[in-house]
N, C-alpha and C positions, 0 to 999 in steps of 0.2 A: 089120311095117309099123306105125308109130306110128297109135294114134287120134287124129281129129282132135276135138277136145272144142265142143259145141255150145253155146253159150250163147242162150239166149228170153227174153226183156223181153216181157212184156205191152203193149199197144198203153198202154195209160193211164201203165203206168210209163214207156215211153220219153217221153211229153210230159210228163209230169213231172221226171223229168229234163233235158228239154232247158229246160224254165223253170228250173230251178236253175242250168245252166250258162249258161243268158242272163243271168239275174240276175247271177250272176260277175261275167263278161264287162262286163257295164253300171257293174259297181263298181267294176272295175279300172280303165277306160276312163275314167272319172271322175275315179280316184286320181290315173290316170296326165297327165289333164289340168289336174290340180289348178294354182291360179296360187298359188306359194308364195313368199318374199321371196327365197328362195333360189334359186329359179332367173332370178328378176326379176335380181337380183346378178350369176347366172353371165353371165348375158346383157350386163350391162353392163362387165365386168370385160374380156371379151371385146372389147370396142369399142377401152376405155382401153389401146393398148398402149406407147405413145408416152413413157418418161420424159421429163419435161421440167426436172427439178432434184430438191431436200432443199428441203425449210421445216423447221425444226426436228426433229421426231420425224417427219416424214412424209417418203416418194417420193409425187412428184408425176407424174400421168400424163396426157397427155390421147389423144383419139382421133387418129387420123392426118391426119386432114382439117384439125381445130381447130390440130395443132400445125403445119402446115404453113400455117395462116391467122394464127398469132398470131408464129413467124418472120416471115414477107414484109409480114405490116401490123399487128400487135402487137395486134389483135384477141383479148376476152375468148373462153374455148369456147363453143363453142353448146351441145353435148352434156356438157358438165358436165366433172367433176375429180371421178379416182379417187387417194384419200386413201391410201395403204399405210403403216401403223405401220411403221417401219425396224429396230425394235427390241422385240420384244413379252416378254423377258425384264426388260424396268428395268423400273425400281422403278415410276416415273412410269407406264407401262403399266398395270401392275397394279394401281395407284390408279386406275384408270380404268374397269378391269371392273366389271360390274353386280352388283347385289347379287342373293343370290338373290331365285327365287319373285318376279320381275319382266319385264313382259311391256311388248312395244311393238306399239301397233297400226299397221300402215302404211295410209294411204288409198288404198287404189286407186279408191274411187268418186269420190274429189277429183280425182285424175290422171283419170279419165275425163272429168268434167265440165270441165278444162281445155285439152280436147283442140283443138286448130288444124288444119286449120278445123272447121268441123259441129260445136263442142260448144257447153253453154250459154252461155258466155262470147259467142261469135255472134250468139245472139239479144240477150243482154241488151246489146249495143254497139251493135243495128239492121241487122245486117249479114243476119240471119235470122230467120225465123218460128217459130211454137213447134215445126216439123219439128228445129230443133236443140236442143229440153228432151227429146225422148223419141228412143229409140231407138240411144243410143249408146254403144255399146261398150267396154268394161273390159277385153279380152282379153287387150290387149299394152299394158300399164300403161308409161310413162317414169320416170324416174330427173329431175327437173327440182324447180327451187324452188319451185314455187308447189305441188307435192304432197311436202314439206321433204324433198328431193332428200339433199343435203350431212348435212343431219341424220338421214337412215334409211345414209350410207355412213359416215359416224363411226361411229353408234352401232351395225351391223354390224361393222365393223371392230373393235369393240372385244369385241362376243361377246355382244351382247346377243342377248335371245330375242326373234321378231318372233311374229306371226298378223296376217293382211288384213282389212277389214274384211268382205271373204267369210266366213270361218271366226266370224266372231261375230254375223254375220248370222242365219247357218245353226244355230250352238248359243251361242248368248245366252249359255247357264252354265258355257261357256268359262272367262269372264272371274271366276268364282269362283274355279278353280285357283291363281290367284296373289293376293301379299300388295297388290300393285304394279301397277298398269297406266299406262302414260306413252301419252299421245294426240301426233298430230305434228298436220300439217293435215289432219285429221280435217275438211271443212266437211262433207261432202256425207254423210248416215247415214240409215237406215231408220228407223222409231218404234221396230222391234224392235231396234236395235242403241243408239240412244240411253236408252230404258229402263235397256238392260245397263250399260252406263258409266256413264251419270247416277247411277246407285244403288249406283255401287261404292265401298265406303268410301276408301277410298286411290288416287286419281288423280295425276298429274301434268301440268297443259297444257303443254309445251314449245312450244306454238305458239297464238296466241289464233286466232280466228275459228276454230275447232273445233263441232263438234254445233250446225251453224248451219242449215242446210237439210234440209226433208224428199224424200228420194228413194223411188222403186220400185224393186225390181229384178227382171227377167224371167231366169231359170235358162236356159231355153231357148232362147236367144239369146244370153246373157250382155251383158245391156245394163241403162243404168238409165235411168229418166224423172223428172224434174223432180213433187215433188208443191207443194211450197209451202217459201218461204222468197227471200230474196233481193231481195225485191220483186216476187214472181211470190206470189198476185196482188198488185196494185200496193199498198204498201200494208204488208205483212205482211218484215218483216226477218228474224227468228229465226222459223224455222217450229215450235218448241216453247215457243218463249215463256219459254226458259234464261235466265236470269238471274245465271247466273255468264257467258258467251258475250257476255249483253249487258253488263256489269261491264265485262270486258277489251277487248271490240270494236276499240277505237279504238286498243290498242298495235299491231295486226297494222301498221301501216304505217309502225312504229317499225325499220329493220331494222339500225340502227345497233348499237344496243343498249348504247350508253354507261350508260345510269343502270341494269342490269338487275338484278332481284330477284326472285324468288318470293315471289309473299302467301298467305300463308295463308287457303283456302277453307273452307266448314265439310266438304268431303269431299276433302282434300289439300291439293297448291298451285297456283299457277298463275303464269308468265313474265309476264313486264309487256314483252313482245316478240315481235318475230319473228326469230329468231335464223340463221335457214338461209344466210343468207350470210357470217355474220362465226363460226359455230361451228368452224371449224378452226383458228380465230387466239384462240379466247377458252375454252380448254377448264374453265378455272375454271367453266362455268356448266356443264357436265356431274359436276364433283367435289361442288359446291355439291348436284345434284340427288341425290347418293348420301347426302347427308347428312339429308335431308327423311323 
């Protein structure tokens, strides 16, 4: 008859143990909830399944709903346009790719704060009290223009490297690792995230009104609050008092982008625009940015 073999943990070692396996458990649980551009993407790709034509180098897709609204009343999408390079072997592609050792941040505290209804936009039109500056949610981030929608599905599409403004919230020295970091609508940032950027030698705005308002954000909840900026309190525009922010301000509602250039900043460049709706039909101003 086989022995059965007894094993005895000590009382102190099994709760120590079981704190290391909660620990685990709590960091995978985290990993596993992590909001990364990547899965923002899968989520939206999933939506777009509708071809609707070829522009040029692109399939054009939209959601089923939008492409069934814009047949019967020729209605723009509501939920946006997934871009598909048709051809990712030409030449034209591959002059497209990013350079290395460059990083894009995408906003998702900007997508939050644009949220309809309950977000800050709410209060600041009168429609809400300051119950819509705090407490609102980042979880499930949109794909839309005013968080430069169009401009995070190009510049995916083309292979760029992304990180959220979570991930540089959280490790500021993130943004050391690369030569390059390209800001989209960046408005809404922590003091510890605009620090990080501000002081990065090599930026690029591809979108002004960037590192314009200060926010909080609570982990535990995953939400952010209004701290200052935007005219909150009345009064106060740029809640860091940026002076490059305050320079370009007045292009964000440029979205033509006929005369567009990069100037030269003392720490990169910066767009004399808002570019998110016309960057599928005007890719020169992505080759232009390879060249900076």
């Amino acid at each position: 008859m086989d022995k059965k073999i007894k094993i005895t943990i000590p009382v102190i070692g099994i709760i120590f143990l079981f704190i290391i396996i909660s620990s685990i458990q709590f960091e995978n649980k985290e990993l596993t909830n992590a909001v990364t551009v990547e899965k923002i993407m899968e989520e939206y790709y999933k939506l777009h399944t509708v071809k609707m034509g070829t522009y040029e180098i692109f399939d054009i897709y939209y959601t089923e709903k939008d492409a069934e609204l814009f047949k019967t009343k020729s209605i723009d999408p509501e939920k946006g346009t997934k871009f598909e390079f048709n051809d990712k072997n030409s030449k034209f592609y591959q002059s497209l790719k990013p350079n290395e050792s460059t990083i894009v941040i995408y906003p998702i505290f900007t997508a939050a704060a644009y949220s309809i209804p309950g977000g800050f936009y709410d209060y600041f039109g009168g429609m809400c009290d300051e119950r819509c500056i705090s407490g609102i949610s980042f979880e499930n981030p949109i794909i839309e223009h005013r968080s430069t929608g169009m401009s995070t599905v190009m510049l995916y599409g083309l292979g760029y490297e992304f990180i959220t403004d979570i991930d540089v919230d959280k490790n500021p020295k993130i943004l050391q690792n690369y030569e390059t970091v390209i800001l989209l609508h960046n408005e809404y940032v922590t003091q510890k995230m605009f620090d990080a950027i501000s002081s990065h030698p090599n930026l690029i705005f591809l979108s002004p009104n960037a590192l314009y308002a200060e926010i909080e954000v609570n982990y535990d909840d995953n939400t952010i609050k209004l701290i200052r900026g935007h005219d909150y309190p009345p009064g106060v525009s740029n809640a860091f008092g940026y002076e490059i922010e305050e320079k370009f301000h007045m292009y964000e509602y440029d979205t033509k982008c006929l005369d567009w250039k990069f100037i030269k900043i003392k720490n990169g460049y910066h767009l004399n625009c808002y570019p998110d709706e016309i960057i599928y039909d005007n890719l020169n101003i992505l080759l232009k940015m390879k060249e900076l």
